[in-house]
Each structure stands twice: as C-alpha cells, then as structure tokens.
MARSETOR-805261 format. One record per residue (C-alpha): residue in one letter; x, z, y. Coordinates in steps of 0.001 Angstrom, whole numbers, plus 500000, padded with zeros to 6 digits. Layout:
// residues N
aXZY;...
// end
This chain:
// residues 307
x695025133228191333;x692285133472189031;x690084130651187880;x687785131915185219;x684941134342184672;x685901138147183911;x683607140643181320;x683346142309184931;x681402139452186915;x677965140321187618;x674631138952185985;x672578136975187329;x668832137880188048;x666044135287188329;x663949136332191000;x661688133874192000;x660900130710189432;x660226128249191599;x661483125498190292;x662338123618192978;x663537119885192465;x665898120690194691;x666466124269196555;x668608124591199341;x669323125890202485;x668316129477201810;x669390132367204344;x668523135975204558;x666276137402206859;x667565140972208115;x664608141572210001;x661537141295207646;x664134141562204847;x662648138031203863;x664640135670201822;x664295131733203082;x664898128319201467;x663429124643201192;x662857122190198435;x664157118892199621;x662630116716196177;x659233117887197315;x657502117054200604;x657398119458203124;x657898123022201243;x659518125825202596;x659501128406200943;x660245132363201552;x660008135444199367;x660196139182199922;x662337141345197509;x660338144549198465;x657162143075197461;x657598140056195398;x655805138032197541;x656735134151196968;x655643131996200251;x654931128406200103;x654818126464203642;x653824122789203511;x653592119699206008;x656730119463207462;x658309115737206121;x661447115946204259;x662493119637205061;x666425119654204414;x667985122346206420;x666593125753208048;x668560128705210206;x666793131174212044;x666198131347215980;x666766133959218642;x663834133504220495;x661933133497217297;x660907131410213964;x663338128852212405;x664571125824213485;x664115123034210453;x665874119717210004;x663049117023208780;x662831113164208365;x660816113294211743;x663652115088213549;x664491118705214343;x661577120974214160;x660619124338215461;x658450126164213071;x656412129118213273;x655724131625210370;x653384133627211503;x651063130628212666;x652721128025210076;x652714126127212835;x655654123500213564;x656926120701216603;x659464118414216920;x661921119190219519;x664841116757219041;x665644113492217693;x669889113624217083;x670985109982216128;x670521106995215923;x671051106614212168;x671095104126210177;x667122103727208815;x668006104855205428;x669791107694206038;x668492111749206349;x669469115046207440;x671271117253204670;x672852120462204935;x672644122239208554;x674008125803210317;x674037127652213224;x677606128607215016;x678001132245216008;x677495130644219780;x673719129804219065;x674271125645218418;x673094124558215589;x675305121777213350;x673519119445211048;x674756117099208874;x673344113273207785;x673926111326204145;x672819108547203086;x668863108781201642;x668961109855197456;x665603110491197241;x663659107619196439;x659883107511197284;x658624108346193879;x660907111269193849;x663404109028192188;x667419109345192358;x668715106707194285;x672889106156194661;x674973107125197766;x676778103856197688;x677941104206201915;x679988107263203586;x677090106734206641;x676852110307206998;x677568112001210662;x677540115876211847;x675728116807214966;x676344119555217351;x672775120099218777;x673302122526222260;x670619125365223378;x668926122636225275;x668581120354222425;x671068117755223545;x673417116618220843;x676721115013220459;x678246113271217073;x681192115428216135;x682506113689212973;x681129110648211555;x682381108124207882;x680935111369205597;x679463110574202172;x677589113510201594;x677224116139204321;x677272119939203095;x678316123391203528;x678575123683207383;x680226127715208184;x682443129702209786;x685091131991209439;x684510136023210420;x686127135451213541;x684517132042214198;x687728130387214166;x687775128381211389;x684482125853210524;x684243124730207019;x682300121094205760;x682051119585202701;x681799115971201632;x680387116153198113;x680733113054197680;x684450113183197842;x684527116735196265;x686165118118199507;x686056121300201754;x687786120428204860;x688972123214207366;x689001122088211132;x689795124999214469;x687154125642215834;x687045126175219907;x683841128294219916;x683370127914223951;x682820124316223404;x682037124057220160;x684803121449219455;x686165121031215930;x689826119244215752;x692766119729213639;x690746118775210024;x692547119470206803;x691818119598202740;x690468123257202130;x690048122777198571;x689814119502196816;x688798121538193500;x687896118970190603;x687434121714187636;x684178123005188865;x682032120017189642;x681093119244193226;x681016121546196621;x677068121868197923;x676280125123200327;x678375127916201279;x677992131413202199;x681046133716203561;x681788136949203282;x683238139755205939;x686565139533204261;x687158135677204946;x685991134605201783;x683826131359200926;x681796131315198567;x680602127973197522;x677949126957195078;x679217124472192510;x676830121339191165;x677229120198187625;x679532123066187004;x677117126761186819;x679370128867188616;x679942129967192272;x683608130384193136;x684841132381196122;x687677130785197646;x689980132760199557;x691181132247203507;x693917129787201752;x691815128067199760;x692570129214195994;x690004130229194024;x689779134079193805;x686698134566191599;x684231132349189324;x680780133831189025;x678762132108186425;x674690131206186867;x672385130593184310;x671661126823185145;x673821123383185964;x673363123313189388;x673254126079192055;x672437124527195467;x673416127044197871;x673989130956198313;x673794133657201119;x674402137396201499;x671443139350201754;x669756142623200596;x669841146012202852;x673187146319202421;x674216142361202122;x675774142690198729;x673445140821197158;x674215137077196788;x671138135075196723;x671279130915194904;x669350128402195026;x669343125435192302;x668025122612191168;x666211120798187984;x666390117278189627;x668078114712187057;x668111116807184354;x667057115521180694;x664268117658178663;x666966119026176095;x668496120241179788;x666179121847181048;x664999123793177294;x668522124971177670;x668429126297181473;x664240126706181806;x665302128877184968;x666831125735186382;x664970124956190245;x664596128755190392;x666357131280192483;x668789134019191698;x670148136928192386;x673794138887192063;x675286141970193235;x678504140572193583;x679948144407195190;x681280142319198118;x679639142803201581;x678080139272203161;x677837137860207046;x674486136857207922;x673379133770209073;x673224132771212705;x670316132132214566;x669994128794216576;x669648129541220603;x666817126315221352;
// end
C-alpha cells in the first residue's frame, strides 16, 4: 500500500485562475472537448473552459448552482436553490424542471451524478453558505440523496447524511460510491442498475490522514480518485479501498476532479479559497483556480442525465 507522494507523481498545471470561492462539480465534455464546473460561494456561475483555445466561460443567473452532469438529449442538467434546472449553452438559457424534496428550509443541494442508466442522483446538506457569503456550521446530518428518473420523478434513497458528496460508480456500474464529509466517510453500497436501488452500504474508506472526502472521479481500472479538503492531495483508492497513490496540488483544498483530455489522461481539479486567511492564500495564490495533471492513467467519462 502506498500512502505518500513519489519523485514520479505528476505536476500540477494551473489552467484556468478562476478563483472560485468554491469550484466544484466539474466534468469533461468529450464532444466540444469543453471542460465544465460551478462556483457554489458565488451566485449563479457556471463556468466552462476550452483547453484547445483557452477560452474561460462565465454563465450567470441560475441561484445557487451546486451540481451539473451533462444530458443526452442535449445541454446540462444543474442542481440550484430553485430546484433542478435544464440549461442551455448555446442560448444560456435555463428552466426548472423538478422540485425533489421536501427539505427542511435551510437545507441545499450539494454534490450530484448521473448513473450509467441516464438517472441522475443528487445529494442535500445542510445550508453553509450564509447570505453574505459567510461560513455558517453544519450542526444537523439533514442531508438526503435523490434518485431523480428520466421523467423527473424522484424517490429519497438514503436520508440522516451530514454532508452529501462524491456520488459514482464503479466500471461495471456495480458498485455506487457516497461520501459524508462530514463524517470523513466513503461508503460502498450494490448497486441494482435496472432499478437503480442501492442496498448493502459499507465503510469504503474512513481515511483520517488526508483531511476530508469532497468529489470523486474513477478511472477504467476501478480506481477512485477522490479530492481531499484541508489536505492538498488527491488519493486514488483502489477497488478495496487502500490508498494506492497520493498526488499532491498546489493549494489546501481541491474540490473535485474528472478525467478528461483527448485521450482522458488528464485529471482535471477544482478548488477552493473559501475560509482561507490572507497569509493562506499568499502561500497558495492559485487557490479557487483549476488544475491540471497527466496522471498516465486512462479516465471514465461522466454520464449524461436521460430528462
């Protein structure tokens, strides 16, 4: 098992300084080769950049953008404050479609994927964000995970979570991963992919060394790779759960990560400058900005949402 860095781990890039208050929820756009992401600390930004170019994309108005995954039929499908949006690039256009709960008034969406069947999984925490911009404490495990359907009907799936993250699957769809931050957990459930059912839920990893478990990407050989907060590294875990590498970034805390690039070696990360002091942030000025690796390990893409 290895648990720290090798001279052999790769570099990390800086490729777009946006310094987010809080990036997340990035995936990688085979089609128009387009990386995407939001900022959750500011309201309404998505945000999307092209590699080939350079291009950096800001999209505004949407309220409270946490979560994004593509669509088949077309544009993305966005978790917001106002419910679950449809938005269009080309147009920047965006509706409401769905309305999963009821939650508790003070609660939002967090992290949110689609399963290799088309539904689309979205998890709910506790609000952290005050209305300033300030931190505020998750003091309640009042978190639930959706399963939201083609046809936009939804069912509560797992409920008692303190902080919802890191929704994925294994290659094989098998296997769905979910972090509760708050608890520092990555729980492994079966997954019935015909009905979308999760059951059998166990500890993953319950890894204290490296901070806390945000977003996840995985890898064609099984792998997770999960971004760490407070800790500047990304491990990939293996199928069992140890960690099998420790890739450092240059900042605190990476938010999230996913394969991309033409040949989907490259691991993209998003992170985050919220809470941190001034001496901080002189010390990591790329902190809120997004990064890039060639990590020599080929990625799975994102699925796409069927609604």
């Amino acid at each position: 098992m290895q648990t720290s860095p090798t001279a052999e781990e790769p570099a990390a890039r800086l490729v777009v300084d946006a310094r987010d208050g809080l990036g997340e929820g990035c995936f990688w756009d085979a089609e128009t080769a387009t990386l995407w992401w939001v900022d959750i600390a500011r309201e309404g930004r998505l945000q999307c950049y092209v590699p080939a170019t350079g291009a950096h994309r800001r999209f505004e108005g949407l309220h409270f953008p946490t979560a994004i995954a593509p669509r088949r039929d077309g544009g993305l499908i966005v978790a917001t404050m106002d419910g679950l949006a449809v938005f269009e690039p080309d147009t920047a256009h965006y509706r409401i479609v769905a309305h999963p709960g009821p939650e508790p008034e003070d609660n939002r969406p967090n992290d949110g994927a689609a399963d290799p069947r088309g539904r689309f999984f979205i998890g709910t925490m506790q609000q952290n964000i005050g209305p300033e911009g300030e931190d505020l404490p998750v003091s309640r495990d009042s978190g639930r995970l959706y399963r939201i359907e083609s046809d936009l009907s939804f069912t509560a799936v797992a409920a008692d979570i303190g902080i919802s993250n890191s929704p994925i699957w294994s290659p094989d769809g098998k296997i769905f991963y979910f972090a509760d931050t708050k608890a520092q957990v990555i729980y492994a459930y079966d997954y019935d992919a015909e009905t979308g059912t999760i059951a059998n839920r166990r500890v993953f990893s319950d890894e204290t060394r490296y901070g806390f478990p945000d977003g996840s990407a995985m890898d064609a050989e099984g792998c997770l790779w999960n971004a760490r907060w407070d800790a500047g590294v990304i491990l990939r875990l293996a199928p069992s759960g140890e960690i099998d590498r420790v890739v450092k970034v240059p900042v605190a805390r990476p938010t999230c990560c996913c394969f991309g690039g033409e040949e989907m070696t490259t691991l993209f990360v998003t992170s985050s400058r919220r809470g941190l002091s001034e001496d901080a942030l002189a010390q990591q000025p790329d902190a809120g900005g997004v990064f890039a690796l060639e990590v020599g390990v080929v990625g799975l893409p994102r699925n796409k949402f069927g609604g």
